[in-house]
N, CA and C of each residue as an Amber inpcrd file, in Angstrom:
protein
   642
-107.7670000 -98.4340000 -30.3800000-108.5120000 -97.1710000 -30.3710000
-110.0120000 -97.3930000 -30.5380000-110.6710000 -98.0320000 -31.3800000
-111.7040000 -98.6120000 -31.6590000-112.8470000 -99.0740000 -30.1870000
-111.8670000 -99.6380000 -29.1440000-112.1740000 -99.9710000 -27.9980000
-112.3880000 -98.6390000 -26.9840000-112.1460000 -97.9100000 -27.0390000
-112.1930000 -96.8020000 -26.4840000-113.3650000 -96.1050000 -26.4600000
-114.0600000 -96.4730000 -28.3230000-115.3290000 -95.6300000 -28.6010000
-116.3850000 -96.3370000 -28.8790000-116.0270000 -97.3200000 -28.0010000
-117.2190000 -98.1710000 -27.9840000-118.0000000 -97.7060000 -26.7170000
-119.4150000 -97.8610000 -26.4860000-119.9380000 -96.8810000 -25.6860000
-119.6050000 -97.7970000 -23.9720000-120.0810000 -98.9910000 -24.3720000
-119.5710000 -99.6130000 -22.9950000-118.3910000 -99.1220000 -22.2020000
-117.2480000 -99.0660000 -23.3850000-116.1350000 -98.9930000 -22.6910000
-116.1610000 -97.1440000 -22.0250000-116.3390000 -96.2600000 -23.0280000
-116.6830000 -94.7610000 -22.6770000-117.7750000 -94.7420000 -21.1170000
-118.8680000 -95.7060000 -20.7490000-119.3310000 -95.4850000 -19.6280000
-118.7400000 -96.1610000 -18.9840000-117.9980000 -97.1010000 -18.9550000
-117.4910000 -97.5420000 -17.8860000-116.4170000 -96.8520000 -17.3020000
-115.5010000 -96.3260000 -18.2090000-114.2270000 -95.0600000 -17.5520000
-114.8700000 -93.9680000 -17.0260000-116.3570000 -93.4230000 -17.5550000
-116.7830000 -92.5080000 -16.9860000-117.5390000 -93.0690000 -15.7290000
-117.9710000 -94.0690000 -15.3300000-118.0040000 -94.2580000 -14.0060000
-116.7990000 -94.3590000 -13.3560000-115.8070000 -94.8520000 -13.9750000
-114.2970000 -95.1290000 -13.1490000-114.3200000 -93.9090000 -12.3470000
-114.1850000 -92.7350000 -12.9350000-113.7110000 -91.5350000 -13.1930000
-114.5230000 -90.7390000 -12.0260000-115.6860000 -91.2210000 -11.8250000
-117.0860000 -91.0600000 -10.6800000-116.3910000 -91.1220000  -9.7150000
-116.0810000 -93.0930000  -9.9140000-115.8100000 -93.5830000  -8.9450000
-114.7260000 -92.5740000  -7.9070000-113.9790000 -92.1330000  -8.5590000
-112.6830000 -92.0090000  -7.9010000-113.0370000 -90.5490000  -7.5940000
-113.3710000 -90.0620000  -8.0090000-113.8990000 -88.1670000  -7.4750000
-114.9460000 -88.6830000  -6.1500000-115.5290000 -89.4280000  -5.9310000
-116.5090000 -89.6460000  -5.0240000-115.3410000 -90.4110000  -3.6400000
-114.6610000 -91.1000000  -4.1810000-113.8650000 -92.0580000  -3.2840000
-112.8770000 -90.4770000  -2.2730000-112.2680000 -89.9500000  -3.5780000
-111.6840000 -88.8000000  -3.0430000-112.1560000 -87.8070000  -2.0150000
-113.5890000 -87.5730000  -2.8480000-114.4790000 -86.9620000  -1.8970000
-114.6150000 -86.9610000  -0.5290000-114.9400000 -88.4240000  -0.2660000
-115.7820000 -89.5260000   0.4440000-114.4160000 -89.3850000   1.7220000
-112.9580000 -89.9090000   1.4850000-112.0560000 -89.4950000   1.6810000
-111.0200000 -88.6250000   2.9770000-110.6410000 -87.8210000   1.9210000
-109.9670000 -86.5480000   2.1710000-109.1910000 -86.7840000   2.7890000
-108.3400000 -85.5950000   3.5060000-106.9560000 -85.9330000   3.6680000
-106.8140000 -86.3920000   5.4800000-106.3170000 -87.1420000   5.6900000
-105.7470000 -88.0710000   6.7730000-104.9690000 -87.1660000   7.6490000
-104.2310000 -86.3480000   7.5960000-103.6530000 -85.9360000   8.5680000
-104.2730000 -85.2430000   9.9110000-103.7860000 -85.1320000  11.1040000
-104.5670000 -84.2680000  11.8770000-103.9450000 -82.9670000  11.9530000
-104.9640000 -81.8870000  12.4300000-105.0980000 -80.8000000  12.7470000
-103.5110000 -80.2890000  13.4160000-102.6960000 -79.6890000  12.4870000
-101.2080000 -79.1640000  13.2060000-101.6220000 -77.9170000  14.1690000
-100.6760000 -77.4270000  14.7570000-100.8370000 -76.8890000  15.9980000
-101.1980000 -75.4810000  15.2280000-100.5350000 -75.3480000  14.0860000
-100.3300000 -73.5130000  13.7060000-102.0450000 -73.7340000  13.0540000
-102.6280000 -75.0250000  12.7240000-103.9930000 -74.6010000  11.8830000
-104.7180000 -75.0190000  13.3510000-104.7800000 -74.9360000  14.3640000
-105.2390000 -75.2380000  15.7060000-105.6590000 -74.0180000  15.9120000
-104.2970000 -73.1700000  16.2180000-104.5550000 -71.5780000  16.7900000
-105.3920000 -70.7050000  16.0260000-105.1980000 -71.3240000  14.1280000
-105.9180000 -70.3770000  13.0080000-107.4750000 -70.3710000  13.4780000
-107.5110000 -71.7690000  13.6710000-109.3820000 -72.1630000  13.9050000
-109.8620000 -71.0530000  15.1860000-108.8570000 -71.0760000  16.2480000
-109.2980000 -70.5300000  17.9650000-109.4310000 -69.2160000  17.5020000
-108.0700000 -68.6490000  16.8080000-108.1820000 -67.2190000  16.7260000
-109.6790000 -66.5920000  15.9530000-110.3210000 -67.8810000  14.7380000
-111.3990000 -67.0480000  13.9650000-112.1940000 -67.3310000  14.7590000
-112.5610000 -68.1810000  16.1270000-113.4970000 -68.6570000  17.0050000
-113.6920000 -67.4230000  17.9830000-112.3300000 -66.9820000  17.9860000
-112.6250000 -65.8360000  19.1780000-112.6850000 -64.7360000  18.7390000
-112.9620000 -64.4600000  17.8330000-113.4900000 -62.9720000  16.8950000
-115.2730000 -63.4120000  16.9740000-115.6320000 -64.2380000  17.0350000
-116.8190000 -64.2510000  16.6520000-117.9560000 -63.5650000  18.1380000
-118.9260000 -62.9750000  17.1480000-119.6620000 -62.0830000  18.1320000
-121.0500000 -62.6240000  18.4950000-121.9190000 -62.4250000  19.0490000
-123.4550000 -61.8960000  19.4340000-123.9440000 -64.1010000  19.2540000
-124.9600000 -64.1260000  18.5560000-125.1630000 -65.8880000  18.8320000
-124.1850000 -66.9390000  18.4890000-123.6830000 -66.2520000  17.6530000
-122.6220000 -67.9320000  16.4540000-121.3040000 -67.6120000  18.0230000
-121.1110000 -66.7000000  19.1600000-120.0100000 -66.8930000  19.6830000
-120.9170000 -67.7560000  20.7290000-122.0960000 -67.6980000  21.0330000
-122.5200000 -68.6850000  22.3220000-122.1050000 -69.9130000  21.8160000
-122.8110000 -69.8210000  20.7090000-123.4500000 -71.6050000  20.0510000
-121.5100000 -72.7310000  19.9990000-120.7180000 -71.6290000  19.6290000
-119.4310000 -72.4180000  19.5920000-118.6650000 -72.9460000  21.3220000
-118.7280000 -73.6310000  21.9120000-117.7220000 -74.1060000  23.0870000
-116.7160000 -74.4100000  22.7520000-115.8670000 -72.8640000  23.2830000
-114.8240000 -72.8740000  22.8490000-113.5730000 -73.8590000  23.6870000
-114.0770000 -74.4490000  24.8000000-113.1710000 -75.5180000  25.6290000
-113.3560000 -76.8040000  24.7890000-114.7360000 -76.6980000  24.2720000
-114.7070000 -78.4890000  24.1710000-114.4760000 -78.1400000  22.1520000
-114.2060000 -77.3040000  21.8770000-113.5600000 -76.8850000  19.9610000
-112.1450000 -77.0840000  20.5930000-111.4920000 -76.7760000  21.3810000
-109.8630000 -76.7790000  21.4450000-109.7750000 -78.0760000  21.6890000
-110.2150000 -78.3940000  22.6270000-110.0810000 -80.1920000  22.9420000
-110.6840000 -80.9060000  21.8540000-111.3950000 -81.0330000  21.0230000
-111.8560000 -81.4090000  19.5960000-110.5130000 -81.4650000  19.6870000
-109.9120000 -80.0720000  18.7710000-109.0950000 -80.2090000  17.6640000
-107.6700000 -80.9070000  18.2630000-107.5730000 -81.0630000  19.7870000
-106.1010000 -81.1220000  20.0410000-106.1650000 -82.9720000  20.4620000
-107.1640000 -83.3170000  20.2350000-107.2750000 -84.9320000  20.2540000
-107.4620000 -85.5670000  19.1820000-107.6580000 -84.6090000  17.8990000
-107.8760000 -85.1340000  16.8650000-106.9340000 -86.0800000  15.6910000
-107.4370000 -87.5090000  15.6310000-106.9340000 -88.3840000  14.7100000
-106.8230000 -88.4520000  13.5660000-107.5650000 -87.4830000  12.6490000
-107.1400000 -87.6730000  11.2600000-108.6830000 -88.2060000  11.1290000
-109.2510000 -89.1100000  11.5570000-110.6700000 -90.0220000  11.1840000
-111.4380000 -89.1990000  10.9840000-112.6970000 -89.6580000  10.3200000
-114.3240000 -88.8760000  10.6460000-114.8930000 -89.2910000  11.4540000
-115.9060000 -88.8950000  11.7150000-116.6170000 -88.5090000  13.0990000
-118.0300000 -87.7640000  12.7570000-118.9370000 -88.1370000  13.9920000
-120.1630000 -87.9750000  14.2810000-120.4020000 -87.3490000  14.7650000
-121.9330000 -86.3750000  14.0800000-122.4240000 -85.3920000  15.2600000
-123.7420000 -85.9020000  15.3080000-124.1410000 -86.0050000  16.5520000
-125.8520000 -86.3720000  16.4270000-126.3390000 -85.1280000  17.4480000
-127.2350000 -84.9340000  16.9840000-128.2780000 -83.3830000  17.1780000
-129.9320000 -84.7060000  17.2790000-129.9330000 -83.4010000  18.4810000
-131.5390000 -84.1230000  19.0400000-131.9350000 -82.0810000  19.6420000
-133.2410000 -82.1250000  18.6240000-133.8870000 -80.8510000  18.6460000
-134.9460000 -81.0210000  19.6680000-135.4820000 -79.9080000  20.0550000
-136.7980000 -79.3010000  20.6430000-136.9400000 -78.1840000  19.9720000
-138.1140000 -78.0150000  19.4900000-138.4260000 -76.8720000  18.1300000
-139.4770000 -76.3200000  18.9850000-138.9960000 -74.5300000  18.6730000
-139.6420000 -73.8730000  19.3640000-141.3510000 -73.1370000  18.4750000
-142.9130000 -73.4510000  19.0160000-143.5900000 -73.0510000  17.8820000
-143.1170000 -71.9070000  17.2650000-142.9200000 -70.8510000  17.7760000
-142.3830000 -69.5950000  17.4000000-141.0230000 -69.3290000  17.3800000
-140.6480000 -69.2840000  15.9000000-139.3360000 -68.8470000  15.3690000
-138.7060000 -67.9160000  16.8090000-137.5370000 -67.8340000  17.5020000
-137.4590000 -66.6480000  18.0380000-136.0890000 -65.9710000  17.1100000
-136.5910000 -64.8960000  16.6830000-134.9240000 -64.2470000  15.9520000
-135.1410000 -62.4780000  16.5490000-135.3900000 -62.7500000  17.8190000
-135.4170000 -61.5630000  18.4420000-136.6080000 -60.6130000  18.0830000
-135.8860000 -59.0830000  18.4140000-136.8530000 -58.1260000  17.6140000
-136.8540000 -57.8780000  16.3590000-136.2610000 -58.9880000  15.6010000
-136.5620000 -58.1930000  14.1510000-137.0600000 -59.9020000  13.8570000
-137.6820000 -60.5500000  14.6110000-138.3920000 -61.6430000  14.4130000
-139.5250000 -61.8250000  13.0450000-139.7430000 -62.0760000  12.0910000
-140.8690000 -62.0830000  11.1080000-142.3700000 -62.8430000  11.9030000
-142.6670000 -62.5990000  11.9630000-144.4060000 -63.1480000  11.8110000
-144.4720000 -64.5080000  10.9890000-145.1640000 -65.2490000  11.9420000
-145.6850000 -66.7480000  11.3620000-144.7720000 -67.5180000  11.2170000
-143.3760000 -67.5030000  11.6840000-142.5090000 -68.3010000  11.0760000
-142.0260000 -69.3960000  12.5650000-142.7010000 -70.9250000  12.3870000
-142.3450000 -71.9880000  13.2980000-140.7440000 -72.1490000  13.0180000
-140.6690000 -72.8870000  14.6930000-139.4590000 -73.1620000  14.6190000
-139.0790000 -73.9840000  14.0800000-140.1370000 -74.9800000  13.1020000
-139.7740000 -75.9640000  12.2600000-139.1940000 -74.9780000  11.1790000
-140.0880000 -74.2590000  10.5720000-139.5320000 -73.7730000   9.3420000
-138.4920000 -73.3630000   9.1920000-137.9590000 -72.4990000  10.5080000
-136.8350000 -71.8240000  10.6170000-136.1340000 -73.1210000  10.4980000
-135.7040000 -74.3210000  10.8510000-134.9360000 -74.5550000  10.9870000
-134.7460000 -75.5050000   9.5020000-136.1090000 -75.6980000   8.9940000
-135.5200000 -76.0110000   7.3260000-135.0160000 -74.9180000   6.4810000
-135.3370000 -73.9010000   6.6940000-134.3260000 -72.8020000   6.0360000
-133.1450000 -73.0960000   6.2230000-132.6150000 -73.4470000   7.6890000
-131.4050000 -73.8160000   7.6630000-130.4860000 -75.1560000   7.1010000
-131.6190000 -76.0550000   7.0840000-131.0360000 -77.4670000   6.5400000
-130.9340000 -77.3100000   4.9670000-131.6120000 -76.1890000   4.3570000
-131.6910000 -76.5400000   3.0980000-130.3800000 -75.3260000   2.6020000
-129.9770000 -74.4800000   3.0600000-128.8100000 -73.8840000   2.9910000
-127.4030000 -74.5280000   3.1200000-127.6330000 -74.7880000   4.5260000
-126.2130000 -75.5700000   4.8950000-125.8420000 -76.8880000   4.1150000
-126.8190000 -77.4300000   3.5100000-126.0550000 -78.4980000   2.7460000
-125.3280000 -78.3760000   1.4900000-125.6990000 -77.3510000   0.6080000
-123.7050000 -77.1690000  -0.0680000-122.7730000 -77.3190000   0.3890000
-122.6360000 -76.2560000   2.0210000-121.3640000 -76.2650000   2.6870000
-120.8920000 -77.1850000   2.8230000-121.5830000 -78.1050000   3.5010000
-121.4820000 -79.5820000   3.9920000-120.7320000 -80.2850000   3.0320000
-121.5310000 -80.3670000   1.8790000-121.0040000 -80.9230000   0.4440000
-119.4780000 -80.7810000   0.5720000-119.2350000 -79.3370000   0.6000000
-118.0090000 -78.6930000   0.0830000-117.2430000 -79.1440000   1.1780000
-117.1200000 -79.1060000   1.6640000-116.2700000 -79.9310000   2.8090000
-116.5210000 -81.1300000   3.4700000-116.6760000 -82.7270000   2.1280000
-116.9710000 -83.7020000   2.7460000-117.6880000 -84.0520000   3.9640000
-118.5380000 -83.5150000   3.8500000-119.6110000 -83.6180000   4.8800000
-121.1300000 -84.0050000   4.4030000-122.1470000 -84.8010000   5.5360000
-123.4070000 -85.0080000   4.6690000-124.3760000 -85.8070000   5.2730000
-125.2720000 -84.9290000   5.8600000-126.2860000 -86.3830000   6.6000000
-126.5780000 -87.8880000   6.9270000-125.7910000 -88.1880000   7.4050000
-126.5410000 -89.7250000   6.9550000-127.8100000 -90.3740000   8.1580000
-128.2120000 -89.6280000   8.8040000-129.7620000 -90.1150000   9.0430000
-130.2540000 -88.5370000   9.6300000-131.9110000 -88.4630000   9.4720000
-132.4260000 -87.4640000  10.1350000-134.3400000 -87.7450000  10.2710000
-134.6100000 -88.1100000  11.4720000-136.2570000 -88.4960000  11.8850000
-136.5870000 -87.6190000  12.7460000-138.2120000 -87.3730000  12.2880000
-138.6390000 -86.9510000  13.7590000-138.7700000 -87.8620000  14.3170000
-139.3810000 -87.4450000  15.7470000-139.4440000 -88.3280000  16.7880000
-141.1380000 -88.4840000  17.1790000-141.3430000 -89.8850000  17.3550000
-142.5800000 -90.0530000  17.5180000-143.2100000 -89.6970000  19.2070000
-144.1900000 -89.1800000  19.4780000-144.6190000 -88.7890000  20.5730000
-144.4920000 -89.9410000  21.6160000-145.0620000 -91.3520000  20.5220000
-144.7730000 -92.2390000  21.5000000-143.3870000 -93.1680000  22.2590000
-142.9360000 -92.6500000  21.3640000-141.4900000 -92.8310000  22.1750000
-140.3400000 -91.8860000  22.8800000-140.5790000 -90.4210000  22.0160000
-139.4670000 -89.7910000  23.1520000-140.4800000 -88.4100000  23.1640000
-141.4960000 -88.0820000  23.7920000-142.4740000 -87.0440000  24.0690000
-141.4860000 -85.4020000  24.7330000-140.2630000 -85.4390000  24.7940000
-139.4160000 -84.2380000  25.0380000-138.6770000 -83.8160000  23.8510000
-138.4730000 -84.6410000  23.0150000-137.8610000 -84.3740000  21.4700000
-138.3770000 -84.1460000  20.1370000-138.3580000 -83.2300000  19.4180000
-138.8260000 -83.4080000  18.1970000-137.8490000 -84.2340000  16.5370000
-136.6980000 -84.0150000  17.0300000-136.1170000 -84.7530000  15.5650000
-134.6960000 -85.0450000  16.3910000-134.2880000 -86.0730000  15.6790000
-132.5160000 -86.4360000  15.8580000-132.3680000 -86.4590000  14.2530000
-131.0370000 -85.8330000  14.3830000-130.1530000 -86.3600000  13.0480000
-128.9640000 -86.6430000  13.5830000-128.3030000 -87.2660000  12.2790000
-126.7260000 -88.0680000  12.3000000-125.7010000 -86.9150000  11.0080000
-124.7460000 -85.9890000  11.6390000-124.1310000 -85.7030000  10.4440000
-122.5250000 -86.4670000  10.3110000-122.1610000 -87.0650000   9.2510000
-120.8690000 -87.5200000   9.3670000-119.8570000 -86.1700000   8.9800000
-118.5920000 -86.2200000   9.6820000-117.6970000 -85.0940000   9.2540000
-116.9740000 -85.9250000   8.7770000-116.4580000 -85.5110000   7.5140000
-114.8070000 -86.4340000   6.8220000-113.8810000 -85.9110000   7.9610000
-113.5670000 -85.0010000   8.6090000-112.5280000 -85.2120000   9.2410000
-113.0130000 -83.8210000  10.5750000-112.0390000 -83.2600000  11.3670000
-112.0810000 -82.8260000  11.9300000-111.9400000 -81.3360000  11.4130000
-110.7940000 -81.2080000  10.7210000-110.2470000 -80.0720000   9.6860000
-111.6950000 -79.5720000   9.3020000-112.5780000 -80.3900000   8.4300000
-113.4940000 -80.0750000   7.4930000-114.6940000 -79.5420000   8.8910000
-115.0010000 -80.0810000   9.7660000-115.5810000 -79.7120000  10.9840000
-115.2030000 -78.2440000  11.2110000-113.5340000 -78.0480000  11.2330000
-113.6680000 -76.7990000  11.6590000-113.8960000 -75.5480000  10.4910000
-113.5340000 -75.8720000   9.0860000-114.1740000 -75.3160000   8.1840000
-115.0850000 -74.9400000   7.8040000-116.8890000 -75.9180000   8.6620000
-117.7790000 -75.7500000   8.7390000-118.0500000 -74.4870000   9.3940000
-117.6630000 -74.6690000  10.9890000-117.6000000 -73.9380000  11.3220000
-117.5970000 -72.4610000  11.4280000-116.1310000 -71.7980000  10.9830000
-116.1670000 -70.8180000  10.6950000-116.3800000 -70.4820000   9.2250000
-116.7390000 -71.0350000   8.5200000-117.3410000 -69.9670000   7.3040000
-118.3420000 -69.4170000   7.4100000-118.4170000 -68.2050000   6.5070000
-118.9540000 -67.1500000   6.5440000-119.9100000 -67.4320000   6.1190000
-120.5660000 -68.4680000   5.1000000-122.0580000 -68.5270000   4.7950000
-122.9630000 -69.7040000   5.6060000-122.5140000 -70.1540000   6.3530000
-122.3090000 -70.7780000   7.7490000-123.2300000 -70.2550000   8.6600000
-122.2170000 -69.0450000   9.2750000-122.1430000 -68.4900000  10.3760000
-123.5350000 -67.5010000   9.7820000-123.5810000 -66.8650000   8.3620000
-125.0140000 -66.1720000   8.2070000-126.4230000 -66.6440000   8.0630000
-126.1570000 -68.3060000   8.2300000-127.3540000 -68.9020000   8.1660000
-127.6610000 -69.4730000   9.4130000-126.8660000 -69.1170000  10.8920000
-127.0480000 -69.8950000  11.6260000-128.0120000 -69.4520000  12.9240000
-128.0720000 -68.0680000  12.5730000-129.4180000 -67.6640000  13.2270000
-130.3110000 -68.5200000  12.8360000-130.5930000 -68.6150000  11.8830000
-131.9210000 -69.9840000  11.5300000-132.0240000 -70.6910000  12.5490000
-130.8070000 -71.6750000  12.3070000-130.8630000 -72.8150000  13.3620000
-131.1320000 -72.0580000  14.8180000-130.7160000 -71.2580000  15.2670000
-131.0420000 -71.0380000  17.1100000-131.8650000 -70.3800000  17.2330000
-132.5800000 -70.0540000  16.2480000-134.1720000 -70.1180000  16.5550000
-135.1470000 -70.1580000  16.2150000-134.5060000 -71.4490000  15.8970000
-135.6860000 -72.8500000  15.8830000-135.5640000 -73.9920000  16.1450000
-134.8120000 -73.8280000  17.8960000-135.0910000 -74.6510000  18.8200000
-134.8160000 -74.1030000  20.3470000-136.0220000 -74.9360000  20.4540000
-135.5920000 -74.4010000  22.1030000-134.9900000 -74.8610000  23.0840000
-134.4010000 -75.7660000  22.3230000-133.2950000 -76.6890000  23.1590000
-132.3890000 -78.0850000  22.4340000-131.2410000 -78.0150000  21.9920000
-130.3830000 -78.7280000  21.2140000-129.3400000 -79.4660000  21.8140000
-129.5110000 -80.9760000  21.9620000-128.2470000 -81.6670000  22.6220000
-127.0800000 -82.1730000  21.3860000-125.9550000 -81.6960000  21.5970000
-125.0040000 -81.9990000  20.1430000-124.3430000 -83.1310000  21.1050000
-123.5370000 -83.8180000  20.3500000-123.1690000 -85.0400000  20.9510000
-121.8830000 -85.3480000  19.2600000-120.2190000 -85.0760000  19.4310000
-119.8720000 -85.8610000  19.0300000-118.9730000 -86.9220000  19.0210000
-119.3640000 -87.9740000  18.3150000-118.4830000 -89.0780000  18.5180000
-117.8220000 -89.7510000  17.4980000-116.4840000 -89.3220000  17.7760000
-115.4660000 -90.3030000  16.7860000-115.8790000 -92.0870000  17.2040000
-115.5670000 -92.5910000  16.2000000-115.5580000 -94.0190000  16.2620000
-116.8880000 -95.0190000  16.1780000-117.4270000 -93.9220000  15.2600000
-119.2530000 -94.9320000  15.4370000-118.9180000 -95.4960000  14.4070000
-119.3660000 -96.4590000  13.8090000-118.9270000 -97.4550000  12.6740000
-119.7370000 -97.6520000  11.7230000-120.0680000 -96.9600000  11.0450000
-120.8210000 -97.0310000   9.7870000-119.9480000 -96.8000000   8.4990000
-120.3340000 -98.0450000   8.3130000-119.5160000 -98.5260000   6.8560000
-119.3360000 -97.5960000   5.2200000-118.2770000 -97.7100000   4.9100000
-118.3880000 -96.3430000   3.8000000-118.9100000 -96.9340000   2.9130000
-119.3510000 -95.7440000   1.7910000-120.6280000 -96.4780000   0.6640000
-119.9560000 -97.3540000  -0.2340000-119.1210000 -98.0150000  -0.0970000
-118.5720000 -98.6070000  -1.3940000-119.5300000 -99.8530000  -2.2100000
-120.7540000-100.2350000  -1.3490000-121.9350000-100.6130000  -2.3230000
-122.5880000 -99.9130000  -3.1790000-122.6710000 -98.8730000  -2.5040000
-123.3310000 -97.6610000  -3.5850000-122.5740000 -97.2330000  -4.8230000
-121.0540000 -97.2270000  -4.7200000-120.2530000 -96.8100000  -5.7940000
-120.4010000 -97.3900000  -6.4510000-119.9640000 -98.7370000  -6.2250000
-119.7240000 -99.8180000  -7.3160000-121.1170000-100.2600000  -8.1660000
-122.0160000-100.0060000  -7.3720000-123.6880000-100.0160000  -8.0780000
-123.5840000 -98.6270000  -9.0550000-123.0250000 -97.8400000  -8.9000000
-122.9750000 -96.6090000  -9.9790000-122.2150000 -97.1610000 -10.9330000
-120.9760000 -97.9370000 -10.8470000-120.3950000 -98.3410000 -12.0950000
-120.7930000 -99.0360000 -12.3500000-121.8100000-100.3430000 -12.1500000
-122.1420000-101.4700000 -12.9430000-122.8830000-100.5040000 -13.5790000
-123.6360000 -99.5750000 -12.8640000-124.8800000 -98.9860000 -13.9580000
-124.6090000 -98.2680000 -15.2850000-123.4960000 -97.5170000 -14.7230000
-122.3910000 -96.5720000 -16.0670000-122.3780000 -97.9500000 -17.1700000
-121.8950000 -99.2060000 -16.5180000-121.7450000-100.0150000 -17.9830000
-122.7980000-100.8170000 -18.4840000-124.2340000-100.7090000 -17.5750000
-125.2930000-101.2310000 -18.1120000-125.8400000-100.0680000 -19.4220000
-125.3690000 -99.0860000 -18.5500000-126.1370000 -98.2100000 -19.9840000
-125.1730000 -98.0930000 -21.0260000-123.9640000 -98.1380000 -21.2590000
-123.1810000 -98.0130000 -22.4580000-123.1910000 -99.6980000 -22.9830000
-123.3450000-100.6080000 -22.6470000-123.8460000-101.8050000 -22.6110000
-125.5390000-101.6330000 -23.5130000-126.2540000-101.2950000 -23.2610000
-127.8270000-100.8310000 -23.5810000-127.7010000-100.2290000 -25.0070000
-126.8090000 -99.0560000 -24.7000000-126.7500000 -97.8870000 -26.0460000
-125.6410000 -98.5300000 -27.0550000-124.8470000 -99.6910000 -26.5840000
-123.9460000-100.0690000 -27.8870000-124.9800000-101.1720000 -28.3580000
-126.0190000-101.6350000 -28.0270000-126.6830000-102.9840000 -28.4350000
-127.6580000-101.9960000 -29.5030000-128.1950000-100.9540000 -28.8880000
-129.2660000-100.2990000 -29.4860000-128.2710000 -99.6420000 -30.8660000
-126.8940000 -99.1530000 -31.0380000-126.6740000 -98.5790000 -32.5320000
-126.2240000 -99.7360000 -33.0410000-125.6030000-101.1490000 -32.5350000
-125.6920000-102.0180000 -33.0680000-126.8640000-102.7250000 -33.8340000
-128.0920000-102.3580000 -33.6540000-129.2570000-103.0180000 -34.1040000
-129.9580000-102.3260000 -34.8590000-129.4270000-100.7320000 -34.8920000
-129.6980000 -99.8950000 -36.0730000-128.9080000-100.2740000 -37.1480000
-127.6000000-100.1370000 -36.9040000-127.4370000-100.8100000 -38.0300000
-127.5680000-101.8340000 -38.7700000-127.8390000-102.6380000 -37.8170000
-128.3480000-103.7700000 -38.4940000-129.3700000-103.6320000 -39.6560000
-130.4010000-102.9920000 -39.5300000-131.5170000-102.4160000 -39.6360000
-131.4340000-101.9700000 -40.8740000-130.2580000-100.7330000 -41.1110000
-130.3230000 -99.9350000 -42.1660000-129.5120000-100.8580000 -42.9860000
-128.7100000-102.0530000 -42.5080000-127.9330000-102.7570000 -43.5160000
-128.7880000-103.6960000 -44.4970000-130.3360000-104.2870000 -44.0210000
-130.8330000-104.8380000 -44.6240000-131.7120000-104.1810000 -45.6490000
């Protein structure tokens, strides 16, 4: 018992404990997309009205889901940002299509969160190399499921005017099977660190007492 409350040992289970909520996370569940949660996704796809029904292709969402392996998968987005926000006639004043579209990046990433999902690259683009583009990003999806979860949710779908306009032109592109390695350097650097610091803090009340013993 003694071993337990020693602080090393307390940060190191509490990184364990990281570890494995992040691994889970990181994760998720393996199966693919069954036919009855296929039709659930089409049916909330085809209720949808006015921009969020353009922005979805609904041929190449069915073929998504009906080829889908269980794996994660890539979306890479390459923008053209429009100077002027367009959000129609009830458009605000002064608002670039850059901004608009960080309103949207800085929203949508809970969702993302919440359904194993999460950037892993995003640059602008330098004039001198691609003069028709302003930014690419890389989003990884844990799975396809979680893709279509993105999708249709509702705080989603109310932030996504943002995104369409503030650009004036968006190539999506995704691809299962790009190979970027999962973080398991990064984890395991969180647990050495969990036991450097309970490691640190048992040396430091060890040396108090020392202290008060003399």
């Amino acid at each position: 018992m003694k071993l337990l409350k020693r602080p090393t040992t307390l940060a190191g289970l509490a990184g364990l404990l990281i570890l494995v909520v992040i691994f889970i996370w990181y994760r998720g569940g393996q199966a693919p997309l069954s036919e009855a949660e296929q039709a659930h996704y089409l049916a909330q796809i085809e209720q949808l009205t006015g921009p969020a029904k353009d922005f979805v292709d609904l041929n190449a969402t069915r073929e998504l889901m009906r080829t889908d392996d269980g794996k994660p998968f890539y979306v890479i987005n390459v923008f053209r940002f429009r100077e002027q926000a367009d959000y129609g006639a009830t458009a605000p004043a002064g608002v670039s299509g850059v901004d608009a579209f960080k309103t949207f990046r800085t929203a949508v990433l809970p969702i993302w969160i919440k359904n194993g999902t999460y950037p892993v690259f995003s640059s602008t683009l330098s004039d001198q190399f691609v003069n028709e583009w302003d930014m690419v990003s890389v989003v990884r999806y844990r799975s396809r499921r979680d893709y279509m979860e993105v999708q249709t949710d509702s705080d989603f779908l109310a932030i996504l005017p943002h995104r369409l306009a503030s650009a004036e032109a968006n190539i999506r592109l995704k691809l299962p099977g790009i190979n970027v390695p999962a973080p398991v350097t990064l984890l395991l650097f969180c647990l050495l660190l969990f036991l450097a610091i309970g490691y640190l803090i048992e040396r430091i009340i060890l040396s108090l007492k020392s202290r008060k013993a003399q």
